[in-house]
Backbone as a ProteinNet text record, in pm:
[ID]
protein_1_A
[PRIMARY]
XXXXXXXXXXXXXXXXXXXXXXXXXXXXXXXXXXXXXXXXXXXXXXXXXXXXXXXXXXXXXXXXXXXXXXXXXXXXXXXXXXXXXXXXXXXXXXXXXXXXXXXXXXXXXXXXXXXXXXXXXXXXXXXXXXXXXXXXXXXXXXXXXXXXXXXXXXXXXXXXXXXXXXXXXXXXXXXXXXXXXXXXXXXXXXXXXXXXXXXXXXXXXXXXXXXXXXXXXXXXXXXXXXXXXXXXXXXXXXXXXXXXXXXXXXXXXXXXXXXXXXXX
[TERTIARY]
3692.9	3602.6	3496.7	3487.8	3380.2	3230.4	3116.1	3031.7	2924.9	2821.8	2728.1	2652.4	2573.1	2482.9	2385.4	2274.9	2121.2	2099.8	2015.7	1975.7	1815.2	1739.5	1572.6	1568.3	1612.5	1607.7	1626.8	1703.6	1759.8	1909.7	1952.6	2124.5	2192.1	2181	2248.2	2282.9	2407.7	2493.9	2594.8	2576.7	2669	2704.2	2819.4	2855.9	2799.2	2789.9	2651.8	2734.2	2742.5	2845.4	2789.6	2788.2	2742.7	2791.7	2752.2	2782.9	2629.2	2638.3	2510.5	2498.8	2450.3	2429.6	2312.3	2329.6	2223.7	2219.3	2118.5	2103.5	2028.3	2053.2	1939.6	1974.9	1839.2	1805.5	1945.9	1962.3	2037.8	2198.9	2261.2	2354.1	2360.6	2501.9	2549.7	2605.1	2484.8	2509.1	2658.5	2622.8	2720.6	2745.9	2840.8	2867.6	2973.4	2924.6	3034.2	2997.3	3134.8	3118.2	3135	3141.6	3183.5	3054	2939.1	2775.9	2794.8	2726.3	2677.6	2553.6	2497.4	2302.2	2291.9	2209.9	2231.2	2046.2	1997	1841.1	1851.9	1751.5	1712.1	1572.4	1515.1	1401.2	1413.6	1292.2	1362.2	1316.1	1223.8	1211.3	1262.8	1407	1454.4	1606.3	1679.3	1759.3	1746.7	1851.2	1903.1	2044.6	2050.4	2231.8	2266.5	2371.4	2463.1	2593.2	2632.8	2751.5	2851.3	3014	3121.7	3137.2	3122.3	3134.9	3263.6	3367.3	3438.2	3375.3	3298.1	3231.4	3126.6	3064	2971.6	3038.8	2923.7	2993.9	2969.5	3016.2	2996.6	2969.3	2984.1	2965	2825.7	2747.4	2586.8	2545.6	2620	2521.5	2546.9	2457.2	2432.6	2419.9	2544.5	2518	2408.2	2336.7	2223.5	2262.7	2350.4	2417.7	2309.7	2311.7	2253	2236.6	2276.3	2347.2	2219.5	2226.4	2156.4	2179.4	2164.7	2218.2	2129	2175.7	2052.1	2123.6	2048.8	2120.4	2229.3	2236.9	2349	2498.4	2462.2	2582.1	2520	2657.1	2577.4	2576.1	2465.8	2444.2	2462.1	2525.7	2500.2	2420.6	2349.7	2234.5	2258.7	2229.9	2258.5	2132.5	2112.2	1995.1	2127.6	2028.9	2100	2005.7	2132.8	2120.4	2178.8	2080.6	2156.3	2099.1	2105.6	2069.1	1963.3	1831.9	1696	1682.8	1659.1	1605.7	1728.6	1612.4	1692.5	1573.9	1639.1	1584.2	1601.7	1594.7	1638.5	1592.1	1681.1	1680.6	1692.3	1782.9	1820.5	1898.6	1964.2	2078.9	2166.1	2240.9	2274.6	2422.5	2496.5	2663.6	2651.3	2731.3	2777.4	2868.3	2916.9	3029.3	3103	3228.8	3288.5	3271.9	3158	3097.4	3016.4	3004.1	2925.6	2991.5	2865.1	2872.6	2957.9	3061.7	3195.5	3147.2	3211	3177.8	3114.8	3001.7	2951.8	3026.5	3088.3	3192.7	3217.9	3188.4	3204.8	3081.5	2995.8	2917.6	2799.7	2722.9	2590.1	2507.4	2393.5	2244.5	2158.5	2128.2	2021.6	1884.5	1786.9	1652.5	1619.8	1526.2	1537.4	1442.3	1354.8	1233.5	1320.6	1480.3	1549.9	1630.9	1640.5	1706.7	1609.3	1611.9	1561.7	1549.5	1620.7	1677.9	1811.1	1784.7	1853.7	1908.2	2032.3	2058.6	2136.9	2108.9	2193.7	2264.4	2384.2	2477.5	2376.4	2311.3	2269.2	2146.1	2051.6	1911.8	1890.1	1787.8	1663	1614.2	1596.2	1535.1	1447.1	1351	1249	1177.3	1156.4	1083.7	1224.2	1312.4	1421.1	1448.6	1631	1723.5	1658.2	1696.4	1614.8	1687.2	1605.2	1676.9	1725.3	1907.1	1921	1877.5	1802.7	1739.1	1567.2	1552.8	1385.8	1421.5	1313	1353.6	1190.7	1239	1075.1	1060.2	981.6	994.2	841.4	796.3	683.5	673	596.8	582.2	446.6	488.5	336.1	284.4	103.3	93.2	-64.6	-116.5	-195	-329.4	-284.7	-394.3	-509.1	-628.9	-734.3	-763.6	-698.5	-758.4	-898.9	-979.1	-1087.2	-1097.2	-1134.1	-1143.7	-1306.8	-1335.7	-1474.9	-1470.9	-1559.3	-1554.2	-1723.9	-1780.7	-1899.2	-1984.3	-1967.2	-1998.3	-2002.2	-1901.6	-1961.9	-1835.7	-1843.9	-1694.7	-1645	-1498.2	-1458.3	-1332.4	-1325	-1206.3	-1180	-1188.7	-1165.6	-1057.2	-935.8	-791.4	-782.6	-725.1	-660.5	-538.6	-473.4	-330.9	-339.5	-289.1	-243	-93.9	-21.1	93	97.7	194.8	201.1	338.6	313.6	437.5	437.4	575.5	613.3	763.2	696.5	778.2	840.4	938.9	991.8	890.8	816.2	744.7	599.1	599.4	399	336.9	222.6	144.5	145	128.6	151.4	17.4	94.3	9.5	-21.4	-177.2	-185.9	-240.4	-163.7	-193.1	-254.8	-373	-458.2	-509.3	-529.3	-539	-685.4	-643.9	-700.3	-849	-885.9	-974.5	-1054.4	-999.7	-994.2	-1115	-1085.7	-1117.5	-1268.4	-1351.5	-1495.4	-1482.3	-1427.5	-1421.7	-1543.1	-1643.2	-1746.9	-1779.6	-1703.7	-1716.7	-1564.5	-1513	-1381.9	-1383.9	-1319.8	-1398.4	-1189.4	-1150	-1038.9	-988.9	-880.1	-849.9	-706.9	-675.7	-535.7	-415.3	-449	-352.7	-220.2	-96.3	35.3	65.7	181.8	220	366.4	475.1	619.9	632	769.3	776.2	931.6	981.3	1166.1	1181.7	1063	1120.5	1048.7	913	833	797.7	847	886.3	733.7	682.1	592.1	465.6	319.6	216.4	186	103.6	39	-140.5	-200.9	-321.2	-360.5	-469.7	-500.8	-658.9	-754.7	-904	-905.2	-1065.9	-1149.5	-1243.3	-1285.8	-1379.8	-1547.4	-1665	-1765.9	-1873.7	-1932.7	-2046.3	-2166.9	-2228.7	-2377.7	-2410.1	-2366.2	-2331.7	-2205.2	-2131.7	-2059.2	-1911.3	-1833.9	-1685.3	-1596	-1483.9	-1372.3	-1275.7	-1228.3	-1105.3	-994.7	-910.5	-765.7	-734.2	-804.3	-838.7	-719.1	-733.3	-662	-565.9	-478	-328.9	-303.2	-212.1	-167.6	-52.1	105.1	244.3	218.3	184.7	181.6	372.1	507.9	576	716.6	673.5	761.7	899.9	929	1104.7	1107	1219.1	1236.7	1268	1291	1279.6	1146.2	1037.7	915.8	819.5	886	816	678.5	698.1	586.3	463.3	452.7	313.7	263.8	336.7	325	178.3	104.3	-14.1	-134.2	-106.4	-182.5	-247.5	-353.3	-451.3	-454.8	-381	-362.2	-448.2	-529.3	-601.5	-512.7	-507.3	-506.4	-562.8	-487.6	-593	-628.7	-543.4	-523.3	-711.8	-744.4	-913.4	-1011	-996.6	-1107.6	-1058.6	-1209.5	-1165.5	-1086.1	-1009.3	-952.2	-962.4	-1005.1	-978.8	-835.3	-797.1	-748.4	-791.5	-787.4	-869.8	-958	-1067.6	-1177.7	-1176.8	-1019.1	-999.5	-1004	-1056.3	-1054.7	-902.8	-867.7	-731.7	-733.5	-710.7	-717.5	-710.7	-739	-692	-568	-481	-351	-362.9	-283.9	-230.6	-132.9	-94.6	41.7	80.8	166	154.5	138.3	55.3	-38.9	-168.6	-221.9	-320	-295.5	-251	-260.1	-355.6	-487.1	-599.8	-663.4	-732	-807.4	-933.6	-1078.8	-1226.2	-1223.1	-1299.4	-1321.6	-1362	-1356.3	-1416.4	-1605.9	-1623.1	-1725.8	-1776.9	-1706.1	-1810.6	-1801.7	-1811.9	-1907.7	-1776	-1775.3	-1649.9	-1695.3	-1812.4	-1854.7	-1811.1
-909.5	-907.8	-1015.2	-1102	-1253.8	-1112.9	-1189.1	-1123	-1222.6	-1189.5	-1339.2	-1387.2	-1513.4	-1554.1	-1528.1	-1490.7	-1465.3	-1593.8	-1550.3	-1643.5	-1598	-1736.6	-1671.6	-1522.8	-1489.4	-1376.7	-1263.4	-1240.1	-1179.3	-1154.9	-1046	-997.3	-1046.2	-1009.2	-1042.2	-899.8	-887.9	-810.7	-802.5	-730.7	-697.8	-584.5	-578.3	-397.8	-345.4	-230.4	-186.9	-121.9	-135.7	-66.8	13.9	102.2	271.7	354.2	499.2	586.1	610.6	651.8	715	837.5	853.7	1055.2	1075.8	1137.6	1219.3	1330.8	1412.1	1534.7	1604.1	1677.9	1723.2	1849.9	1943.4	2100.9	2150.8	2096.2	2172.3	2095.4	2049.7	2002.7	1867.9	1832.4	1729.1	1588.9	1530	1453	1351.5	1281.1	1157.1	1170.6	1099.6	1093	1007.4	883.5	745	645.2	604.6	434.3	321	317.7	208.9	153.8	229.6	160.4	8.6	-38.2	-170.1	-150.9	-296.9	-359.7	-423.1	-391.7	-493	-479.8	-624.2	-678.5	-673.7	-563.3	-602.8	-681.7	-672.8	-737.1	-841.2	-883	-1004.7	-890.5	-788	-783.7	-639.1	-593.5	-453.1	-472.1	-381.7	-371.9	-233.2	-183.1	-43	-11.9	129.3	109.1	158.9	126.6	149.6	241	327	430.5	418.5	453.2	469.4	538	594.2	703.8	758.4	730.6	833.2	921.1	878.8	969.3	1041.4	1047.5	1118.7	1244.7	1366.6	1504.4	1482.2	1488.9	1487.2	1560.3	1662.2	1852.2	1821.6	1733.6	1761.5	1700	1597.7	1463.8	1542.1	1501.5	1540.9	1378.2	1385	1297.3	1268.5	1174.1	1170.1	1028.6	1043.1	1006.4	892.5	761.5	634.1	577.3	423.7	319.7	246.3	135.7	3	-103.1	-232.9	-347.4	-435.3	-429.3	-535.2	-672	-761.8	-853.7	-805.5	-713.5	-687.1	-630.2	-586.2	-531.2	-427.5	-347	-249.8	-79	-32.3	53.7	198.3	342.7	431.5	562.7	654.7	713.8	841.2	880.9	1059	1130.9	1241.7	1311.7	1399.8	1431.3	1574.6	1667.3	1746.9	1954.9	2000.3	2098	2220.1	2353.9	2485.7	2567.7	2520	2589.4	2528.5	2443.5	2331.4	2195	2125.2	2017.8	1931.5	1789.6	1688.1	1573.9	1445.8	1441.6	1367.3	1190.6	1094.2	949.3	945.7	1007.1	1000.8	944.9	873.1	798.7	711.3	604.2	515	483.2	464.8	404.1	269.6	160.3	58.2	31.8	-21.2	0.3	-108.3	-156.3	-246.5	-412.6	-400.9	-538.1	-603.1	-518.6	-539.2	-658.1	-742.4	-807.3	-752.9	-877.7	-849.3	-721.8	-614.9	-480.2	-370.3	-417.9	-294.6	-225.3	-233.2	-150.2	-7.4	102.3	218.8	248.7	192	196.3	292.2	348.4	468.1	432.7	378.2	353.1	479.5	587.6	664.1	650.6	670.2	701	731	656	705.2	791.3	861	969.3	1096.2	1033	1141.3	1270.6	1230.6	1275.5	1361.3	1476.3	1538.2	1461.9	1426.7	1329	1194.8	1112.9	985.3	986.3	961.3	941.7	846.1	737.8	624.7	675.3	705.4	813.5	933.9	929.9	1089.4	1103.4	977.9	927.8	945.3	1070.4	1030.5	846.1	842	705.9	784.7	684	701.9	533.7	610.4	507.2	414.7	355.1	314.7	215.8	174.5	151.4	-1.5	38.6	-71.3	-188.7	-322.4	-424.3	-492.8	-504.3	-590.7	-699.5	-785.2	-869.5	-883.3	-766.8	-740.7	-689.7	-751.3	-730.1	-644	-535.7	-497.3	-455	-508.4	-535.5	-473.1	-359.8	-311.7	-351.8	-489.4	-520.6	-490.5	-426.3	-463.6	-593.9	-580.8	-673	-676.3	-800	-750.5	-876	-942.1	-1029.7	-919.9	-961.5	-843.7	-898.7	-759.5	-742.9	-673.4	-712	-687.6	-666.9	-551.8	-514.1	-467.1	-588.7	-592.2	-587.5	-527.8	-501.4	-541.4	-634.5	-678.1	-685.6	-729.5	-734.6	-628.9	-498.1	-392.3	-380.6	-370.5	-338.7	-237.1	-207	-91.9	-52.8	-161.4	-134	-250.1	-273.1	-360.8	-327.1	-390.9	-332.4	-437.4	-443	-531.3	-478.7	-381.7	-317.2	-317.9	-386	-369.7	-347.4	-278.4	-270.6	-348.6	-460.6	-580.8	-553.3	-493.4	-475.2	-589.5	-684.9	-772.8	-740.4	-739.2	-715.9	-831.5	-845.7	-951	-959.6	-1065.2	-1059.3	-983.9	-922.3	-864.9	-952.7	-952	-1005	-882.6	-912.4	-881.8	-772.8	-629.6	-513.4	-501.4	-477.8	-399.4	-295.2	-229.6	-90.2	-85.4	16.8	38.5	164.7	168.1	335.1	419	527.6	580.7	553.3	570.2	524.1	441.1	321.5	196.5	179.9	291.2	281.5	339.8	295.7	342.5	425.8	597.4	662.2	708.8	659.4	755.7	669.7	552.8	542.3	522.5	632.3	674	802.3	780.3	917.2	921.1	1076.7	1109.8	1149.4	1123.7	1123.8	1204.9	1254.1	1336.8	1195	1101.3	1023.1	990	991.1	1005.7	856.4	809.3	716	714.9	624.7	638	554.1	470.3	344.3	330.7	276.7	315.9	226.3	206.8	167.6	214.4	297.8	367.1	522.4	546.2	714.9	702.8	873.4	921.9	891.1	832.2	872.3	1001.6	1034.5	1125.4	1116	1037.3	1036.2	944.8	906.9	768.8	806.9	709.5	689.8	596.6	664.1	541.9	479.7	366.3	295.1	346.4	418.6	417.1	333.5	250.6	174.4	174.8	150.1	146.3	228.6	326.8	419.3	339.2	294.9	216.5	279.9	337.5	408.4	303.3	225.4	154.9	237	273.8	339.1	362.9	386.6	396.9	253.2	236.1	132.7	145.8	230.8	265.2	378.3	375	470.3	499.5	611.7	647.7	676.2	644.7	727.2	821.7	977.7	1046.8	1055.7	1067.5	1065	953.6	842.5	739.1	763.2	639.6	647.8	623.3	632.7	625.5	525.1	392.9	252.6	173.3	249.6	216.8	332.3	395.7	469.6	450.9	274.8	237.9	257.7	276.5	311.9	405.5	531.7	702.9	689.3	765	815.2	695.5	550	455.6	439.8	347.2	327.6	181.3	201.9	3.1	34.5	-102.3	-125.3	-271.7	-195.7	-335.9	-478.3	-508.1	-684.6	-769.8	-758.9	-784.7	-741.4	-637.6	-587.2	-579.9	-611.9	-627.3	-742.9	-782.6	-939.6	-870.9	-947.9	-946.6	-1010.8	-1003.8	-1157.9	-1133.9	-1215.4	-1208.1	-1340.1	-1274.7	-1322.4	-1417.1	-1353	-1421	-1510.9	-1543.7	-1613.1	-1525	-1569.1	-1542.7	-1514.8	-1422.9	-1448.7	-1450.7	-1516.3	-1541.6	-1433.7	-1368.7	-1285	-1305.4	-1192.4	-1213.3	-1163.8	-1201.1	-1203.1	-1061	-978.5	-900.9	-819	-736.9	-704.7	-568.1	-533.5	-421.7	-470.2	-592.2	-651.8	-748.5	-804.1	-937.7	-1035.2	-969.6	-1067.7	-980	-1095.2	-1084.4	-1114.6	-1048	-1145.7	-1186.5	-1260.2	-1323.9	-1245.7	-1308.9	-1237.1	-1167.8	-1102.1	-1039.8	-1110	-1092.9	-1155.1	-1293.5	-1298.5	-1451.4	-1475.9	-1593.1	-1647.8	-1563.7	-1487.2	-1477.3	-1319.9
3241.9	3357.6	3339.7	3438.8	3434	3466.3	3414	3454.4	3479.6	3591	3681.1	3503.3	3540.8	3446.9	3453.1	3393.6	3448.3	3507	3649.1	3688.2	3715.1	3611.1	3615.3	3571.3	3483.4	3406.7	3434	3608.6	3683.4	3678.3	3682.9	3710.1	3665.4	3537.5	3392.9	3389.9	3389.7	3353	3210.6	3137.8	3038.8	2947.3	2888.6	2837.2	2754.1	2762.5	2656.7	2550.4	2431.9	2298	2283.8	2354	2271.8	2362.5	2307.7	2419.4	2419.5	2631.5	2635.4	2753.5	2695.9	2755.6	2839.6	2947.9	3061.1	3097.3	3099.6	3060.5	3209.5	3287.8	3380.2	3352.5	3398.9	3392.3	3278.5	3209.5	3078.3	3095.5	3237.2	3266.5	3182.3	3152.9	3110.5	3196.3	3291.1	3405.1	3404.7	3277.7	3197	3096.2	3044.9	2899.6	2929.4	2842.1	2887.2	2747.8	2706.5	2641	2724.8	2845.7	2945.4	3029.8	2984.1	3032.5	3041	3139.3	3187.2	3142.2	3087.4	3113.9	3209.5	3297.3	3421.7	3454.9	3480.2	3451.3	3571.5	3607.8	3782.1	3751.2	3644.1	3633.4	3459.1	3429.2	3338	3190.2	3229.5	3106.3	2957	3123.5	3021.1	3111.3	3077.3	3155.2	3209	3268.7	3345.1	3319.7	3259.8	3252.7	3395	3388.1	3495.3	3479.1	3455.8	3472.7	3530.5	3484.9	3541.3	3634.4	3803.4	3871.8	3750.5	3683.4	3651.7	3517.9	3472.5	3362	3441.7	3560.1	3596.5	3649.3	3597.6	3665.6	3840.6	3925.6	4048.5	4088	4048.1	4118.6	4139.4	4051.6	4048.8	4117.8	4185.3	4295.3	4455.3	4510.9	4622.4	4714.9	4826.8	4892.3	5034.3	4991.8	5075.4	5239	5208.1	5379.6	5355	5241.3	5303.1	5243	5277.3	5253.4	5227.6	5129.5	5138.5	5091.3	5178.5	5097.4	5047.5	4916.6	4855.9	4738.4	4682.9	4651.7	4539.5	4468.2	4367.9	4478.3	4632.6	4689.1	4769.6	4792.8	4893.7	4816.1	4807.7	4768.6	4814.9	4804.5	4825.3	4769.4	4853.4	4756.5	4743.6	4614.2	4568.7	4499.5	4544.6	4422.7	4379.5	4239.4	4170.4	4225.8	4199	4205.7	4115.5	4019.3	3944.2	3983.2	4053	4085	4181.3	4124.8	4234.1	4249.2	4104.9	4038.9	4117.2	4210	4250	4275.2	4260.2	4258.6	4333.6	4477	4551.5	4516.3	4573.2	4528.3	4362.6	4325.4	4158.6	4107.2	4235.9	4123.1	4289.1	4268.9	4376.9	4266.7	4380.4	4344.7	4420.7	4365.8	4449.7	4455.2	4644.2	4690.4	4644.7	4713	4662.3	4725.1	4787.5	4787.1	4712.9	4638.6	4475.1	4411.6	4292.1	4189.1	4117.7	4074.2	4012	3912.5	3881.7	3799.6	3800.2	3961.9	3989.2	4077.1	4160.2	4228.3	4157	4182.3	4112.8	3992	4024.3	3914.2	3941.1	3865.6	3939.4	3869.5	3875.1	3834.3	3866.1	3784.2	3791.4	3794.4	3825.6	3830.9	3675.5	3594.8	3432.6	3465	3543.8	3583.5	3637.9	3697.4	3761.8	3671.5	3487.3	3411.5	3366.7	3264.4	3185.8	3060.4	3018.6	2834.1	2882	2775.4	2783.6	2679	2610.5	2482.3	2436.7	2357.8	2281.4	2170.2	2140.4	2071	2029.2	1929.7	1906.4	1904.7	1940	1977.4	2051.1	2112.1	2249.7	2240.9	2365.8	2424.1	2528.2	2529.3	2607.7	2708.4	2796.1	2934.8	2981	2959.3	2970.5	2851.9	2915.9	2761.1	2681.6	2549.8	2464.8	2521.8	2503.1	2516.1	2441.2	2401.5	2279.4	2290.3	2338.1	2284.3	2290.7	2272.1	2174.3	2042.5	1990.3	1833.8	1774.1	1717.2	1694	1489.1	1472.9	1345.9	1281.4	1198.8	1135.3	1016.9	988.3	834.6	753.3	632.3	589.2	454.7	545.6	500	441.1	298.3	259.4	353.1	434.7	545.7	592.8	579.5	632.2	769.2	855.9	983.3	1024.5	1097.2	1115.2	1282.5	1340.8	1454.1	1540.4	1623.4	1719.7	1859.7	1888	2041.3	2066.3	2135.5	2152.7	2025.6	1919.1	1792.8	1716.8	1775.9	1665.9	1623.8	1466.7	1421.5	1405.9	1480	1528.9	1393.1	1323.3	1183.1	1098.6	982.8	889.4	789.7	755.8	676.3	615.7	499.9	374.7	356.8	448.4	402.9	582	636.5	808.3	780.8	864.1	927.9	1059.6	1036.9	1178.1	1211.1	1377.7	1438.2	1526.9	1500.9	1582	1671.5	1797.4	1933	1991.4	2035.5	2146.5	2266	2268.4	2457.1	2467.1	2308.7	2320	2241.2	2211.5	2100.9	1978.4	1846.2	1745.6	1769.5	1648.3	1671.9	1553.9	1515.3	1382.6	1381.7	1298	1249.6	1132	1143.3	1056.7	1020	867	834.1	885.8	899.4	988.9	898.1	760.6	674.1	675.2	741.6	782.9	919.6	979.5	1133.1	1155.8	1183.7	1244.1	1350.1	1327.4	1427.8	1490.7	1460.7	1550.4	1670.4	1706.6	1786.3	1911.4	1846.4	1901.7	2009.8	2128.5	2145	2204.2	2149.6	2175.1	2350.4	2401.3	2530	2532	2665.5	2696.9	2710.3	2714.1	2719.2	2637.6	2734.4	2652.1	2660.1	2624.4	2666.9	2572.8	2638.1	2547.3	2550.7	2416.7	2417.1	2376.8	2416.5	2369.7	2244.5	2195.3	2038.9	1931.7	1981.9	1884.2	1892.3	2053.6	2063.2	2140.8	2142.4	2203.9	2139.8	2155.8	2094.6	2094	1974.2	1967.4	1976.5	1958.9	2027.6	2105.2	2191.8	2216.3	2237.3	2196.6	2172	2304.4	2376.4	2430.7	2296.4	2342.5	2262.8	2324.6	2241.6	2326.2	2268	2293.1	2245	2339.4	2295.9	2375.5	2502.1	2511.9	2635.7	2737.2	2711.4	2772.9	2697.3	2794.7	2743.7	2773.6	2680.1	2747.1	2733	2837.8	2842.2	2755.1	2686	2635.1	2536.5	2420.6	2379.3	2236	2186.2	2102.8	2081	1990.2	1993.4	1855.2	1831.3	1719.2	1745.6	1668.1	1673.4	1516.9	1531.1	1425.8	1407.1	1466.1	1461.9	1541.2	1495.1	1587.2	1538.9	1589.3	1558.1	1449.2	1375.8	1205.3	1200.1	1323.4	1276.5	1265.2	1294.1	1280.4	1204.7	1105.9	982.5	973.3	951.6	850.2	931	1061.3	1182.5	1162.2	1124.2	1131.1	1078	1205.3	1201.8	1138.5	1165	1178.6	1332	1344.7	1480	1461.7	1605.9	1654.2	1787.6	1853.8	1954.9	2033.8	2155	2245.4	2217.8	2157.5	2106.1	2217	2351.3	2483.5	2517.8	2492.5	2518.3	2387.3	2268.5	2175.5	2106.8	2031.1	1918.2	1799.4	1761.7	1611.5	1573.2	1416.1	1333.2	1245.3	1217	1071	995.6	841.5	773.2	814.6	870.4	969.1	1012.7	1116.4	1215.9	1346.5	1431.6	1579.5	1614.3	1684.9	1750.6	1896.7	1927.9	2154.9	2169.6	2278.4	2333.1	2405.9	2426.5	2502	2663.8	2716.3	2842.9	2861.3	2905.1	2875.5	3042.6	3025.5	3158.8	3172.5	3019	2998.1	3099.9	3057	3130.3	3171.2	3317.5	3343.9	3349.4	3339.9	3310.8	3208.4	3149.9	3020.8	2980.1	2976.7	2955.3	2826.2	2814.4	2756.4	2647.1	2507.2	2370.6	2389.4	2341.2	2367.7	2231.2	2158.1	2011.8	1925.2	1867.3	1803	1714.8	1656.7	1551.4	1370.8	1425	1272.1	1241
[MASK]
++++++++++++++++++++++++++++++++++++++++++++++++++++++++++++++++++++++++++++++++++++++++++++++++++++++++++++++++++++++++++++++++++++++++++++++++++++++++++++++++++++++++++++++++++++++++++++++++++++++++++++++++++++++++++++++++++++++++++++++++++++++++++++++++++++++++

């Protein structure tokens, strides 16, 4: 099967080697090795499903059609007993990009659980080509927010991501919590699992929001984080070894102010 080229980092299609599993209200939606990656956007993909591995009993046809540039689409929610979830999942017909013909793209909000053979995934499927890597290291990071220092480390954990700016993690020892103030905020990451805490920053009567995070239990490919505190570098100064580091750009934040504090 020919499959299109990305074009501009768009509808790139290709087979995904694993099996992967969908789960709603206790039901077993899918279970397939024949997954597609297919990039509706440049920076993850979406799998895509065999209609013949999907249970059908569970889709509910929602009588409507749409055509958009991958082909023409048809739309289904699931039902299991009460629990039902309308716009959960779309088939494309056979005017589809060579391979989608028969294919079902779910809603990743429409499932209960996602699974890459015997792995939960979370927020949607990893992308083989991000690479996420937790090294440690003995460079001292130093962490400021308008000149007050919020953490200083000689043992950082530097997680390097495909497409973020570099994260350090720092022991909780490390960290000037009193001016941490703890928040309900969750957040998931399909390569480091669920946080378990996240801090505003408060200084001078002035609260910044969701500044910092902890994974007390990430994925076991990122061990080395467990129950370390990394900050958005994207919103406070960092040095390492008392260099300035820019601030980043991300599409956590598309804009960025300027450093609040001094080179010193």
């Amino acid at each position: 099967m020919d499959f299109p080229p990305m074009i501009a980092g768009k509808n790139l299609i290709q087979p995904a080697p694993r099996r992967v599993r969908g789960y709603f209200a206790g039901q077993l939606v899918f279970d397939t090795t024949q997954a597609l990656y297919v990039w509706e956007k440049p920076h993850y993909p979406y799998y895509y499903i065999p209609i013949d591995d999907v249970n059908d009993d569970l889709l509910v046809d929602e009588m409507y059609e749409k055509h958009q540039s991958l082909g023409t689409s048809m739309r289904y929610g699931l039902q299991v007993g009460d629990r039902e979830v309308p716009k959960a999942a779309k088939m494309y017909t056979d005017d589809a990009l060579d391979g989608l013909p028969g294919m079902v793209k779910f809603e990743w909000e429409g499932l209960d659980e996602w699974f890459e053979e015997d792995e939960q995934v979370f927020v949607y499927p990893r992308n083989p080509y991000t690479r996420v890597d937790a090294l440690r290291s003995t460079r001292t990071v130093r962490v400021e927010l308008g000149g007050v220092v919020l953490a200083e480390s000689s043992s950082p954990v530097m997680v390097f991501e495909t497409g973020l700016p570099t994260r350090y993690y720092l022991n909780r020892t490390d960290v000037n919590v009193e001016h941490l103030v703890h928040t309900n905020t969750v957040s998931e990451c399909p390569y480091k699992g669920t946080t378990s805490d996240y801090w505003s920053v408060a200084i001078g009567g002035t609260v910044h929001a969701d500044l910092a995070w902890s994974y007390v239990f990430p994925t076991r490919q990122l061990l080395p984080i467990a129950g370390l505190i990394a900050f958005y570098n994207e919103k406070v100064d960092t040095f390492i070894d008392g260099e300035l580091v820019p601030r980043a750009t991300t599409h956590f934040f598309p804009t960025t102010p300027a450093p609040e504090a001094s080179n010193g």
